[in-house]
C-alpha positions in Angstrom: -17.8 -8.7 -31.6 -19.2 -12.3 -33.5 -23.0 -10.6 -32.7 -22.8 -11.2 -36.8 -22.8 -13.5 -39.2 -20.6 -11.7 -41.4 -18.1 -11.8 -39.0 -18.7 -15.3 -38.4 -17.7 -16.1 -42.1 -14.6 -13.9 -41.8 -13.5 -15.6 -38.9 -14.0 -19.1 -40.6 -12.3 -18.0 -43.2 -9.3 -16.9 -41.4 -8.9 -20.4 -39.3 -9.3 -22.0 -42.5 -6.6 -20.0 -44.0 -4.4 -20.7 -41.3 -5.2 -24.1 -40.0 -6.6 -26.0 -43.7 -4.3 -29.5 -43.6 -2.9 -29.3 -40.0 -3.0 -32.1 -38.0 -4.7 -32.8 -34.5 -2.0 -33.7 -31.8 -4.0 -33.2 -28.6 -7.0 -32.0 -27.4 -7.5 -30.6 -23.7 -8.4 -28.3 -21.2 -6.2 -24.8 -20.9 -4.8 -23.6 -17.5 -8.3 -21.2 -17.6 -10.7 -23.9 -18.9 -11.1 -23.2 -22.5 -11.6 -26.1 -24.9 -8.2 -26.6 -26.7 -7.0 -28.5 -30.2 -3.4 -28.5 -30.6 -2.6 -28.5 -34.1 0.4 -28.6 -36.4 0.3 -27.5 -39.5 4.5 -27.3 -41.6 6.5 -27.2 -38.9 3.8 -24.6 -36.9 2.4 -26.4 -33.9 -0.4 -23.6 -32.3 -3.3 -24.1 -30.2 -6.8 -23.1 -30.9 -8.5 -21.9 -28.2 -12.5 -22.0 -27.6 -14.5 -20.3 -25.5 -18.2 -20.6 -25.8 -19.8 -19.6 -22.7 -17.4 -16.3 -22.6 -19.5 -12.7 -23.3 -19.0 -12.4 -26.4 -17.7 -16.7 -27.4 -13.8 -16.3 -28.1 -11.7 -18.4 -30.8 -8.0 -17.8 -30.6 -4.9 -19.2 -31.8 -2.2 -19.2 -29.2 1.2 -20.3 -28.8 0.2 -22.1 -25.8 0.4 -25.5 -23.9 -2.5 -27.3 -22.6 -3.0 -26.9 -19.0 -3.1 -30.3 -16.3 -6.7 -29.7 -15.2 -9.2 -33.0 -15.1 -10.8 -33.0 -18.1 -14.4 -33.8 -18.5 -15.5 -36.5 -20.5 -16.2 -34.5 -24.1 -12.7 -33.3 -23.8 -11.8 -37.3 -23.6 -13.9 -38.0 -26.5 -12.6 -35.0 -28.3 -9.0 -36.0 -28.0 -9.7 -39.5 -28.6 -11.8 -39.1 -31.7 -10.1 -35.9 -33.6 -6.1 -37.3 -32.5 -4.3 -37.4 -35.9 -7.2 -36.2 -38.1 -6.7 -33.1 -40.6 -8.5 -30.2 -40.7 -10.1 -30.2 -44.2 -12.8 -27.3 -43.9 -14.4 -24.2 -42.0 -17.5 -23.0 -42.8 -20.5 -21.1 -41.9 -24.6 -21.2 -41.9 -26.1 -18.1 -43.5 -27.0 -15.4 -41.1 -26.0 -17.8 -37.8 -22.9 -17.6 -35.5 -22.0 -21.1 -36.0 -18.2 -22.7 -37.4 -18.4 -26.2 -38.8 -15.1 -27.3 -38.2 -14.7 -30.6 -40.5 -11.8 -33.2 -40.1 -11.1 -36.1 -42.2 -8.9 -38.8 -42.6 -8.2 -42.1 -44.7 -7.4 -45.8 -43.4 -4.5 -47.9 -45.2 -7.5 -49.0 -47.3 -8.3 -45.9 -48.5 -11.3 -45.7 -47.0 -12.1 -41.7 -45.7 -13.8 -40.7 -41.9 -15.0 -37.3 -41.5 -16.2 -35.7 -38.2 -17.9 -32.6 -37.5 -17.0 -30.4 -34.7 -20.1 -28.0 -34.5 -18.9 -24.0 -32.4 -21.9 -22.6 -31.7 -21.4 -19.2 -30.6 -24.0 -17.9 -29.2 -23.2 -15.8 -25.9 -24.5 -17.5 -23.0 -25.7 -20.2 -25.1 -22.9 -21.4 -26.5 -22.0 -25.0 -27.3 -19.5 -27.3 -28.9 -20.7 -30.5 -30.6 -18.9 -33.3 -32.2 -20.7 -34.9 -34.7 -20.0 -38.4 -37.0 -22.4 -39.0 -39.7 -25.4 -36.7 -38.5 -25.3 -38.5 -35.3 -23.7 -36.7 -31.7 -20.6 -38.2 -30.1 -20.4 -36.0 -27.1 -21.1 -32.1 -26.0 -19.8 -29.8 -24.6 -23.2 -29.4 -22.5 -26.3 -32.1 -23.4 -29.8 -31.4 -22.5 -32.2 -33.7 -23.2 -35.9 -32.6 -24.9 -37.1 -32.4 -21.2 -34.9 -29.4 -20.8 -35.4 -28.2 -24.1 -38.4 -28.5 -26.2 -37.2 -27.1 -29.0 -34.0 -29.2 -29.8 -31.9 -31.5 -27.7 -28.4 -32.4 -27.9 -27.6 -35.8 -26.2 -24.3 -38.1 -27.4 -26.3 -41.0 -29.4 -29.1 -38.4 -30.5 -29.1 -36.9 -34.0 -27.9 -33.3 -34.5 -30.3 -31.0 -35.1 -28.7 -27.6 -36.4 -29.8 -24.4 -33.8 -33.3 -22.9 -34.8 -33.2 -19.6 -37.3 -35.6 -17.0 -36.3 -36.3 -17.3 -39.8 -36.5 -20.8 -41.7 -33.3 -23.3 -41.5 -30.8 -22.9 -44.1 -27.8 -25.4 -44.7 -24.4 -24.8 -44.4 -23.1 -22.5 -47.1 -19.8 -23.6 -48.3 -19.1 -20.7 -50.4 -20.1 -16.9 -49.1 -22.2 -15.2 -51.7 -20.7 -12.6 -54.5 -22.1 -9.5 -53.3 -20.5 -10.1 -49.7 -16.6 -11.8 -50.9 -15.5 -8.1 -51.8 -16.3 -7.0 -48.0 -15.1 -9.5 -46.5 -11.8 -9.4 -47.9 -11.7 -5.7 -46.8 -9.5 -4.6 -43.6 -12.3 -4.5 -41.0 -13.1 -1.2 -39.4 -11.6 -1.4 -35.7 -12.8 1.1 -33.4 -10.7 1.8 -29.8 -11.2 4.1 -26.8 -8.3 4.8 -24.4 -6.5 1.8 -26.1 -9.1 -0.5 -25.1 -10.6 -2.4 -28.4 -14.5 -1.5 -28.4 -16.0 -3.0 -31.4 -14.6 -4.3 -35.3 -16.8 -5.3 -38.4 -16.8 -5.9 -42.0 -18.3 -1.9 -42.4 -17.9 1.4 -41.5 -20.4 1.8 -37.9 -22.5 4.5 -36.4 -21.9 6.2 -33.2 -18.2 6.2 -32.7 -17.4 9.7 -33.2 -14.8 9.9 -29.9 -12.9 7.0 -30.6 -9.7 5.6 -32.5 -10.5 4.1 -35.5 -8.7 2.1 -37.4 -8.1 -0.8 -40.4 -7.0 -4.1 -39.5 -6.9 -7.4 -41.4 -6.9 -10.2 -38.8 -10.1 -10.7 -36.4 -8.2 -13.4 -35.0 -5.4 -10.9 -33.9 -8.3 -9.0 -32.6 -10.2 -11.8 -30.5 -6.9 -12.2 -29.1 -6.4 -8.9 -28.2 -10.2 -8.7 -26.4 -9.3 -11.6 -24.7 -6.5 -10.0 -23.4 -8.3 -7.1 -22.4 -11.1 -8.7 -20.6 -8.7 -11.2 -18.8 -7.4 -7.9 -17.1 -10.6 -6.5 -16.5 -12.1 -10.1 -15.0 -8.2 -10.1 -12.6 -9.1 -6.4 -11.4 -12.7 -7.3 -10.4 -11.6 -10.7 -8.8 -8.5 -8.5 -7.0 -11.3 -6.1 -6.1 -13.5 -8.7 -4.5 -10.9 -10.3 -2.8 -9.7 -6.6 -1.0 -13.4 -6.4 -0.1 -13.6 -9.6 1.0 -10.4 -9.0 3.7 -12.1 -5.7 4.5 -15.4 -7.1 5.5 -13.3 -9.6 7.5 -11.2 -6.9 9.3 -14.2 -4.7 10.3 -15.8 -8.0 11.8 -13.0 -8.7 13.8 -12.7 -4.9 14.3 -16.4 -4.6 15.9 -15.9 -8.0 17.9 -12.6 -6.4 19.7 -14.3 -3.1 19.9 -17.6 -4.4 21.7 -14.3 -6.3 24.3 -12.7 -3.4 24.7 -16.1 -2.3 25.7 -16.6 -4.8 28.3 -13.3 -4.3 29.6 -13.9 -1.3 30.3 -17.2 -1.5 31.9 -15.0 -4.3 34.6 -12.9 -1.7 35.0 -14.9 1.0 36.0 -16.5 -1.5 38.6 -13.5 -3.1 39.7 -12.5 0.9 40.1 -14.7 1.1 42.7 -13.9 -2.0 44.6 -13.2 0.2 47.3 -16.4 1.3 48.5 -17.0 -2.6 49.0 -15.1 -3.0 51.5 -15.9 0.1 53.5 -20.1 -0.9 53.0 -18.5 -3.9 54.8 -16.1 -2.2 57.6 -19.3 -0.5 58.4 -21.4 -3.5 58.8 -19.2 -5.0 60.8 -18.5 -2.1 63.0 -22.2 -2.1 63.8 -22.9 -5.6 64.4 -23.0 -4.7 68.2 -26.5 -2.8 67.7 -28.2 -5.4 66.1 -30.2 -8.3 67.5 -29.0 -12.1 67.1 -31.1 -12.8 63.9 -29.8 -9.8 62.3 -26.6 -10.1 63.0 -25.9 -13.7 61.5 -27.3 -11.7 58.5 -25.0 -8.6 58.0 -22.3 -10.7 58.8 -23.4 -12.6 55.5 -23.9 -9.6 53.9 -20.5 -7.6 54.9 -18.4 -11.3 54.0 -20.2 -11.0 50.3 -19.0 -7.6 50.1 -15.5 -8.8 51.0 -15.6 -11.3 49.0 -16.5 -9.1 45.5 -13.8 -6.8 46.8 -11.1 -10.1 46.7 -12.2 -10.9 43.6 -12.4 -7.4 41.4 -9.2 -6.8 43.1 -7.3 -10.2 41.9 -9.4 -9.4 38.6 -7.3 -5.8 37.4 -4.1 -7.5 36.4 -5.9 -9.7 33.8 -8.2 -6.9 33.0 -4.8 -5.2 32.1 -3.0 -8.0 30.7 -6.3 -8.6 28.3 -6.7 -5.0 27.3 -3.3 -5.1 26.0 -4.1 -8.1 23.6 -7.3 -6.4 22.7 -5.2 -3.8 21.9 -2.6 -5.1 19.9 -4.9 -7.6 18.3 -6.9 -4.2 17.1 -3.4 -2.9 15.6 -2.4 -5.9 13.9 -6.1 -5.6 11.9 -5.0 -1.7 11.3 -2.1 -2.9 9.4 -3.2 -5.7 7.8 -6.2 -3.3 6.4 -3.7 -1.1 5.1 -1.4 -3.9 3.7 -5.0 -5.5 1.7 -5.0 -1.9 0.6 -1.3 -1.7 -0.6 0.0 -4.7 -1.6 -0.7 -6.0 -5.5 -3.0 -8.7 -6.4 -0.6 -11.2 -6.8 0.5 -11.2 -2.8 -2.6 -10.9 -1.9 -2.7 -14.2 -0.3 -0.2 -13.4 1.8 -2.6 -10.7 3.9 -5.7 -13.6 3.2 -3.7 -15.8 5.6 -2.4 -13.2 8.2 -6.1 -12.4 7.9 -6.9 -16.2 9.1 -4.8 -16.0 12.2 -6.4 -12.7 13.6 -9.3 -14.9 15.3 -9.2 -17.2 17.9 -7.9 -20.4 18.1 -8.3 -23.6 19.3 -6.5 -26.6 19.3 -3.5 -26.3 17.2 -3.0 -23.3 15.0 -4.5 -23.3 11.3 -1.9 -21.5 9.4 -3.3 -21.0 6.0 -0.8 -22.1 2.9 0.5 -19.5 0.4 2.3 -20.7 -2.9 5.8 -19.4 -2.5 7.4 -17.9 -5.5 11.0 -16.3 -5.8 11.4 -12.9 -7.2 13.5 -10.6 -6.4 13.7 -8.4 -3.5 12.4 -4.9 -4.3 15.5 -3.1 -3.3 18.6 -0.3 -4.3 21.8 -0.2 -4.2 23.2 3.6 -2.5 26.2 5.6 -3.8 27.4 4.6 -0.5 27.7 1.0 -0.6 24.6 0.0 1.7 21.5 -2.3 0.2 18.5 -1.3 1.3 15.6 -3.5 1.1 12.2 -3.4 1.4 8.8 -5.7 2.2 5.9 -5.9 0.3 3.8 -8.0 2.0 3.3 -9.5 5.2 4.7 -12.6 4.7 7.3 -10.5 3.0 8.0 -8.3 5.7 8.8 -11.1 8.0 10.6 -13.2 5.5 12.9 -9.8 4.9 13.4 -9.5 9.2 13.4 -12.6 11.1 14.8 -14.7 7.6 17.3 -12.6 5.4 18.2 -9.9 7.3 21.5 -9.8 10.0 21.5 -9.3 13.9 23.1 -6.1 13.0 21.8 -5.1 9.9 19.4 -1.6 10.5 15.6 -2.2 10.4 13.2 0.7 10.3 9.8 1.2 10.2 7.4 4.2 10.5 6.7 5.7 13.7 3.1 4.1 15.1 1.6 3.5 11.9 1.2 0.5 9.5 4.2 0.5 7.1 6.7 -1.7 5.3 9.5 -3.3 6.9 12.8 -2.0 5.4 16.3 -3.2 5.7 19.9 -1.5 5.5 22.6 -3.7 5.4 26.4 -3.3 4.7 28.6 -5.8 3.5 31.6 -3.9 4.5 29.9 -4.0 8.0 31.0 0.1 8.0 29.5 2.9 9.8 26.4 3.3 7.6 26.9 7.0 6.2 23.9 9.8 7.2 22.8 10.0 3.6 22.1 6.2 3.8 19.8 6.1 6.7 18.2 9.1 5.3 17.5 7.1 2.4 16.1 4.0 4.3 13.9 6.6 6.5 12.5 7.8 3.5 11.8 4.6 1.5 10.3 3.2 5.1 8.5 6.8 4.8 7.0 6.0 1.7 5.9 2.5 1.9 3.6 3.3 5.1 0.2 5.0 5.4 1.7 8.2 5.8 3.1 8.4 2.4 1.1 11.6 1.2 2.5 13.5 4.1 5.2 15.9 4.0 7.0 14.2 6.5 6.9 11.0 8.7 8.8 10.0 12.0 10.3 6.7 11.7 11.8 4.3 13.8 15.2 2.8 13.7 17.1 -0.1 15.5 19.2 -2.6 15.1 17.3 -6.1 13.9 18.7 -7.5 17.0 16.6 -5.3 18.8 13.0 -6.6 17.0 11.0 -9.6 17.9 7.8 -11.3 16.0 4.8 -10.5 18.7 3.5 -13.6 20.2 0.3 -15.2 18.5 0.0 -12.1 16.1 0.2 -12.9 12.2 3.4 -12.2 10.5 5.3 -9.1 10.1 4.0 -7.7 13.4 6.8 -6.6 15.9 7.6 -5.5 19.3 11.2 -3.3 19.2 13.5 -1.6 21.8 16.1 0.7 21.1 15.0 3.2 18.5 15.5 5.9 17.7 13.7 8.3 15.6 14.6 10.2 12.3 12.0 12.7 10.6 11.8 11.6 6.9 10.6 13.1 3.7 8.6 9.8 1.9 10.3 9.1 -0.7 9.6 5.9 -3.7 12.8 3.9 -5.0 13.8 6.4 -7.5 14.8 9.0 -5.4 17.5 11.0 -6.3 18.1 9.1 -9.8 19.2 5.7 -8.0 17.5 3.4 -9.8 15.8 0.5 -8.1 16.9 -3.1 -8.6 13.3 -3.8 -9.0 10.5 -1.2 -9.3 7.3 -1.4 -7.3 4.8 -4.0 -7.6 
C-alpha cells in the first residue's frame, strides 16, 4: 500500500478529515521509534504516528502515549516549533507520495505563522521535513549536496520538493474532478488467510484466491498492516533469537564433546598404568646383569616408569570427578536446547541467561539480568482439592521449586529427559488422592520432550528431597527419593478442568 498517489490523496484526505483544527500538545519518539504528534482535537487527544523508513512508510492514528526514549534533535525542534500550533491543512503533489502537513497559528497581534511539515513517503527513502517560509528547520535525515547531487536537505538550506520522473508540479490543493468520485469510493481491500495483502481506490488484477472486500478508512487499514507486520518482524526476531541460543548450545556442545574426548583418551592410558610398573619390576629385577654404566641408566629408566605409574594412578579420581561435570554440563545444554525450543518468546531471556552461565568462569560469576514480570502461575485447580503448578521457563522452574513451593509439597519431573518442573501442593496438607498425582504425572508428561509419546516415566519426590546442582544454570536438579509413575502426557485441559491460565 501508498506505492500510489491516489492513495496518497485519500490518505491526506482522511487525516485532514480527522485531525483539521486539532491542536499540537507534544511531539516525540514512540516506545518503537516512530515520529509522533500528539494532538487534540474536541475533547479527542490521539497520536499520529509516522513511519518513513518502514516497507511500505506507515501513518497511523493511535490511542497511544509517547514512549521515554532520547529523542534526537529534529524531534526537539519538532516539539519545540509545532507545540500549540493547529493543524490547518493536508495536501498532496500530483502523482508523488508526499503529505504536506501545514500548521498555523496567530500572535495577540494578529499576526499568523505557518509551518510546513513535509512526509515523504518513499520506501526506503523516506523523509520528514519541517519547513518555515521555503526555508528547512530540521530533518528527519540531512544530506548535504556532497551526498546527493540531485537535491539536499540541510536545516538552514532551502527546500527543494523531491524530483518527478516527469517535470515538477506544485502542490495541488484540490484533487481533480475525474478522480473526487473514486476517491470517495470504499477502497477495494483484498486478504489472504486474514492477513491484509493489498487496498486501492480500484478494482486489481490477480487476486482471484483471496478475500475481497470494501472498506472506507485506509487509516483503519495502515493500522491493521502495522499490526500485522509488527507480528511478523516479533516472529523473525523470536526466530533469530532461538537460533542464536542454538548455535550457542552446539558450541558449547562440541567443546564438551571434544573433553569428553580427551578424557577418555587419559583414561584408556591411565587404564594401562599397570604395565608401567611391571616394564619397571622387570628392570629392576635385572639390574644384576648389567654393567655399572648401564645400570645407573635402567635404574633411571624403571624410576620414570614408576613415576608415570604414581601419577596416572593419583590422576583417575579427577578423571572421574571431571567426566561427571562434563557430563552434566552436557545435560544441562540438552535441556536448555529444549527449553529455547519450548518456551514463548516473551521468556526467552530467561534460557539467554542460563545460556550465559553454561561456560566457564572466572572471577566472580556474570549472572546475566532478566526483567521480572508477575503473571500468573500457569496452574489448575483438581476435583480433589490439590494445586498443581507448573514452570515455563528456566528461571521459572526454579522460581516455582527452591522459591514458592513447600518442603513437603510433591515435585515431579520426567524420567531422564528435559521437562518442566511441576508442583502439587495441598493446603489441607492431606494424603494427596491417586487421581491427583496422576494428573501432576501427566501435566509433568506433557511439558517435557517426550510429549508426543504415548507414555512417559516420571519421577516423583518430595521437594525436600531436590537440590539446585552446583554451578549449573537454574532449574537444573539433583533428587533422591523418587519414585516413578508411567504417565499418559496430558496439557492443562485434561479431563474438562479448566486451567487457571492456559499455555503460553
Amino acid at each position: 500500500m501508498l506505492t500510489d498517489w491516489l492513495l496518497i490523496r485519500r490518505l491526506a484526505q482522511e487525516i485532514e478529515e480527522r485531525l483539521r483544527g486539532a491542536r499540537v500538545e507534544d511531539a516525540g519518539l514512540t516506545a518503537d521509534g516512530r515520529v509522533g504528534l500528539v494532538l487534540r482535537r474536541r475533547g479527542e487527544r490521539v497520536l499520529l504516528a509516522l513511519d518513513v523508513f518502514a516497507s511500505p512508510p506507515l501513518v497511523t492514528i493511535e490511542d497511544e502515549e509517547l514512549g521515554i526514549a532520547a529523542e534526537p534533535g529534529f524531534v526537539r525542534a519538532l516539539e519545540r516549533s509545532l507545540r500549540g500550533m493547529i493543524l490547518t491543512r493536508a495536501s498532496v503533489r500530483r502523482n508523488d507520495r508526499l503529505i504536506r502537513l501545514t500548521f498555523g497559528s496567530r500572535s495577540s497581534f494578529g499576526v499568523g505563522d505557518e509551518l510546513e511539515l513535509y512526509l515523504e513517503l518513499v520506501p526506503r527513502y523516506g523523509n520528514l521535513v519541517l519547513v518555515k517560509g521555503g526555508t528547512v528547520i530540521a530533518a528527519r535525515k540531512e544530506f548535504a549536496p556532497s551526498e546527493n547531487a540531485r537535491r539536499a536537505v540541510t536545516a538552514g538550506g532551502g527546500y527543494e520538493l523531491p524530483p518527478l520522473p516527469a517535470r515538477t508540479v506544485a502542490i495541488a490543493a484540490q484533487t481533480p474532478p475525474d478522480e473526487a468520485a473514486e476517491l470517495d469510493e470504499p477502497l477495494y481491500v483484498y486478504r489472504r488467510g486474514g492477513q491484509l495483502l493489498q487496498a486501492y481506490v480500484a478494482p486489481l488484477e490477480g487476486f482471484d484466491d483471496v478475500e475481497p472486500s470494501r472498506e472506507n478508512s485506509l487509516l483503519a487499514l495502515l493500522a491493521e498492516l502495522r499490526t500485522q507486520l509488527t507480528a511478523r518482524a516479533g516472529g523473525e526476531r523470536v526466530a533469530a533469537r532461538r537460533s542464536a541460543i542454538a548455535k550457542r548450545l552446539d558450541a558449547r556442545e562440541r567443546k564438551l564433546g571434544a573433553e569428553l574426548a580427551q578424557i577418555a583418551a587419559k583414561q584408556e592410558r591411565a587404564d594401562r598404568r599397570e604395565a608401567l610398573r611391571a616394564e619397571g619390576e622387570q628392570i629392576f629385577s635385572t639390574l644384576h646383569e648389567l654393567g655399572d654404566d648401564e645400570r645407573e641408566a635402567a635404574k633411571e629408566r624403571a624410576a620414570a616408569l614408576f613415576a608415570e605409574y604414581k601419577r596416572l594412578g593419583k590422576s583417575l579420581p579427577h578423571l572421574a570427578t571431571r567426566e561427571r561435570a562434563v557430563r552434566q554440563s552436557l545435560e544441562a545444554v540438552e535441556t536448555l536446547r529444549w527449553e529455547s525450543e519450548r518456551t514463548a518468546g516473551e521468556d526467552l531471556g530467561a534460557v539467554e541467561a542460563a545460556v550465559a552461565e553454561l561456560g566457564p568462569r572466572r572471577g566472580a560469576p556474570a549472572v546475566a539480568r532478566v526483567a521480572k514480570r508477575k503473571r500468573p502461575p500457569l496452574e489448575l485447580r483438581t476435583p480433589g482439592g490439590s494445586r498443581i503448578v507448573v514452570g515455563r521457563s528456566p528461571a521459572e522452574n526454579a522460581e516455582l521449586t527452591f522459591r514458592l513451593a513447600r518442603p513437603n509439597d510433591v515435585w515431579f519431573h520426567a524420567k531422564g529427559i528435559p521437562g518442566a518442573h511441576v508442583i502439587l501442593a495441598r493446603d489441607d496438607r492431606a494424603e494427596v488422592p491417586e487421581e491427583d498425582l496422576a494428573a501432576a504425572a501427566s501435566l509433568a508428561a506433557y511439558y517435557s520432550r517426550a510429549k508426543a509419546s504415548s507414555s512417559v516415566p516420571v519421577d516423583y519426590t518430595l521437594r525436600k528431597h531436590v537440590r539446585k546442582q552446583r554451578a549449573a544454570p537454574p532449574g537444573l536438579v539433583w533428587y533422591t527419593h523418587a519414585k516413578t509413575i508411567v504417565a499418559e502426557p496430558k496439557s492443562l485441559d485434561w479431563q474438562g478442568v479448566a486451567p487457571r491460565k492456559d499455555p503460553v
